[in-house]
C-alpha positions as CSV (number, residue, x, y, z in Angstrom):
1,X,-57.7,110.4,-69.4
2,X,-61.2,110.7,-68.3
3,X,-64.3,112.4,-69.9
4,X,-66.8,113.0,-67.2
5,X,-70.3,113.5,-68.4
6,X,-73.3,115.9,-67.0
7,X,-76.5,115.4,-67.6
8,X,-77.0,117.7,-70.6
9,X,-74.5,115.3,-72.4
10,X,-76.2,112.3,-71.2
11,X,-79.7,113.6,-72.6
12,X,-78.2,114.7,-76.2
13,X,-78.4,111.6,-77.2
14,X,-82.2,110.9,-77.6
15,X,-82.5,114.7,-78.8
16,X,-79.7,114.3,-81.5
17,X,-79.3,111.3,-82.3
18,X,-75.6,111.0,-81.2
19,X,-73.9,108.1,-80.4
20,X,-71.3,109.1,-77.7
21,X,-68.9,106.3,-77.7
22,X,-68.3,107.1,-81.4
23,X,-68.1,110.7,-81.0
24,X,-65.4,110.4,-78.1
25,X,-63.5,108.1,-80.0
26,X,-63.6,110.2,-83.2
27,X,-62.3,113.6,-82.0
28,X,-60.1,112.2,-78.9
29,X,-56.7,111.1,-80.1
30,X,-55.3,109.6,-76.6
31,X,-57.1,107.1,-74.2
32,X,-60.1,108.0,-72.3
33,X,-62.9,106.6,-70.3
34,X,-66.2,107.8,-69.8
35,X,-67.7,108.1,-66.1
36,X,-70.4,109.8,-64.5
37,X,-70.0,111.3,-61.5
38,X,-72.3,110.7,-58.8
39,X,-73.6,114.1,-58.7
40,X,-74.7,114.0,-62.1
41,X,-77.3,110.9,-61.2
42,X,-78.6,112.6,-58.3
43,X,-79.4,116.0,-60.8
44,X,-80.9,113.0,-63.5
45,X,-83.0,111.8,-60.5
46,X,-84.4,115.2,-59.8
47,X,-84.7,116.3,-63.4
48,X,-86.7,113.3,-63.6
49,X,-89.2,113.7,-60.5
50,X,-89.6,117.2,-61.0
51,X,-90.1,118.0,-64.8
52,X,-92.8,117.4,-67.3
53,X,-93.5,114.1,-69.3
54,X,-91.1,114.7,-72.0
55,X,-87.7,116.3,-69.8
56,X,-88.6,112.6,-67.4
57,X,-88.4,110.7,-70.4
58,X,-85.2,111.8,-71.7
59,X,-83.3,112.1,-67.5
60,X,-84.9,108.5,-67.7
61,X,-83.2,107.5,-70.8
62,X,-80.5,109.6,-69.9
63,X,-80.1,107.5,-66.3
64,X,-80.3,104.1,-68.3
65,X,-77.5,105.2,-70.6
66,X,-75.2,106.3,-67.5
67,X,-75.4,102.7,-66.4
68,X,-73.1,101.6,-69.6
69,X,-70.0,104.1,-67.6
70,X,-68.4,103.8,-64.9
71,X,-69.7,106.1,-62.1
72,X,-67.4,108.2,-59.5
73,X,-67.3,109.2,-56.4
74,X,-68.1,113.1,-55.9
75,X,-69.4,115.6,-53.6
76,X,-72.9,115.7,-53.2
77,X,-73.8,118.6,-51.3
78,X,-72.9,121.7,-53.6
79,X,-73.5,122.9,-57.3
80,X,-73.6,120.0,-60.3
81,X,-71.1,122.4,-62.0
82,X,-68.7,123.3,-59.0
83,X,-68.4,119.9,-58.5
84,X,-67.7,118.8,-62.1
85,X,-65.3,121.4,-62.4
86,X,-63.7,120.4,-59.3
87,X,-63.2,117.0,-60.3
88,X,-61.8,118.0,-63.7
89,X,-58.9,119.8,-61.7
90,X,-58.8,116.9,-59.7
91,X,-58.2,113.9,-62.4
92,X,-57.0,116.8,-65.1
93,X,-60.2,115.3,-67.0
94,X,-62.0,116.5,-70.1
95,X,-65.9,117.5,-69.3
96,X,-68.7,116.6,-71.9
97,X,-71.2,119.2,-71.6
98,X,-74.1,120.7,-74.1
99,X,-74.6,123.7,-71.1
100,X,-73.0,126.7,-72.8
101,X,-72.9,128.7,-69.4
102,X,-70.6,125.3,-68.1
103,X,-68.6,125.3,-71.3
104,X,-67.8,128.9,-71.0
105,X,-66.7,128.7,-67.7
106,X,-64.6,125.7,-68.7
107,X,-62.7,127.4,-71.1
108,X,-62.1,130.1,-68.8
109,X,-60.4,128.1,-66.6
110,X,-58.4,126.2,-68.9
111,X,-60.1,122.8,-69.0
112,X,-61.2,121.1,-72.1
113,X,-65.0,120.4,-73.2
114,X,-66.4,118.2,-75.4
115,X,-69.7,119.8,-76.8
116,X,-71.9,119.8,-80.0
117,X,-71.1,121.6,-82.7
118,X,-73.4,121.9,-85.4
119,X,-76.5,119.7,-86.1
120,X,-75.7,116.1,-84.5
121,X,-71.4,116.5,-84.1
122,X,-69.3,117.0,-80.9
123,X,-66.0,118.6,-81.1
124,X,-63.3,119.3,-78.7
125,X,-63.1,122.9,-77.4
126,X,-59.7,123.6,-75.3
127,X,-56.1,122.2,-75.5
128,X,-55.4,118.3,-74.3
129,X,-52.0,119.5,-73.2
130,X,-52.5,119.7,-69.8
131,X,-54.1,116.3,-69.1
């Protein structure tokens, strides 16, 4: 199964404190592997050149982290979210998200989230069934 990460996910990290890997592998109870989808570096990239000292720091941090996944192919020329929801359909993949509009969306639609909960914990929102 594969958890694709956006770029709130890949930020929480240097705001919480939250190791990801360790996370993932405590609340996930089949086999999974973590990838980025290209959109989500092109949105990291922006973030970066566009935002004030502290947001470039983290999209930095956040871009340097993304490096330690795999990355995937995706569209590039529509919406961050339409495009990680479309690949969720697509590899019937979980989504790791901290974007509560995103993760709202996702449940709507049937497809499981992986999001904090709490101070510095993520949990699983949604049914692994139909992965």
């Amino acid at each position: 199964m594969l958890v694709l990460l956006d770029s709130s996910m890949l930020m929480l990290p240097l705001e919480k404190k939250i190791n990801l890997s360790y996370e993932f592998e405590r609340i996930l109870t089949v086999a999974f592997e973590i990838v980025v989808p290209q959109i989500v570096l092109i949105e990291l990239e922006e973030i970066k050149e566009k935002s004030e000292m502290a947001t470039k720091r983290k999209a930095q941090l956040a871009l340097n982290l993304a490096k330690s996944f795999r990355t995937i192919e995706s569209k590039t020329d529509v919406h961050v979210d339409y495009e990680l929801i479309r690949l969720a359909e697509v590899h019937k993949a979980v989504i790791a998200t901290n974007d509560r509009k995103l993760r709202s969306t996702l449940i709507d639609k049937g497809i499981s989230v992986i999001s904090l909960h709490g101070e510095n914990k993520l949990a699983l929102f949604g049914d692994l069934s139909y992965q």
